[in-house]
N, C-alpha and C positions, 0 to 999 in steps of 0.2 A: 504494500500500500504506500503510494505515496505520502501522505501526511505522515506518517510514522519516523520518516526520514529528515522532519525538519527539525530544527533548533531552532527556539523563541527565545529570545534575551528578554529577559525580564526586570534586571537591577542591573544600570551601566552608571555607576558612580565611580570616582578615584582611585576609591578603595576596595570594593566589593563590585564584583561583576558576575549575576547567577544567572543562570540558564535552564529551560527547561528542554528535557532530552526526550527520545525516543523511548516507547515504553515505560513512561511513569518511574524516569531514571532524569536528577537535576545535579548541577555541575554548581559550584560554588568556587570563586576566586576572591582570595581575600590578600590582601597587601600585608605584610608586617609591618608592624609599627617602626623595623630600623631601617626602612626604606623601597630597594626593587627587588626585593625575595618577594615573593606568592607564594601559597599556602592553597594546594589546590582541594574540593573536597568533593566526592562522586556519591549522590545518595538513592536509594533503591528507594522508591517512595511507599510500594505495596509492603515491605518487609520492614522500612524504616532503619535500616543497615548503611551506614556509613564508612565510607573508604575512602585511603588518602593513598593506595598504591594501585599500578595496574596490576600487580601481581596478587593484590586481595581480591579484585574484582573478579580477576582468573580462576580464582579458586572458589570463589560462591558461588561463580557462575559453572564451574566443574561439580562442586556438591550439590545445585539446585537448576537440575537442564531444564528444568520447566520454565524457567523465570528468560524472560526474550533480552537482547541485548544487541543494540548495535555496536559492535565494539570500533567502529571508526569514527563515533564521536561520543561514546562513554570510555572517557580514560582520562588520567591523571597530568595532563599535559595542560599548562596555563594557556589560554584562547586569548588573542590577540585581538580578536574582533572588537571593533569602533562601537 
């Protein structure tokens, strides 16, 4: 399905930049407070499961095949997008 594939930005401020994902999956970017570090965060919205690695995502999504994922835009990589 097409719509499944889109990203909505939802919060584009300085500091936090969150997104909503495919599958009921939202991306959160937050800034630290000692400047251009990001802090990125991936959360499963039906399960309420929170991940700061791709390699957690990897693995819940290996222990629960049920749950959908697009993994070319749920991952732990800071989005750049304006």
């Amino acid at each position: 399905m097409i719509f499944q594939e889109k990203v909505i930005k939802v919060t584009n401020e300085p500091d936090l930049k969150e997104y909503e994902l495919p599958f009921n999956w939202t991306k959160q970017c937050k800034r630290r407070k000692s400047g251009n570090t990001w802090d990125v965060y991936i959360t499963h919205g039906s399960s309420g499961k929170r991940f700061r690695s791709n390699v957690a995502i990897n693995d819940y999504l290996t222990n629960n095949p049920e749950v959908k994922c697009n993994r070319e835009l749920t991952n732990c990589k800071y989005t750049y997008q304006a």
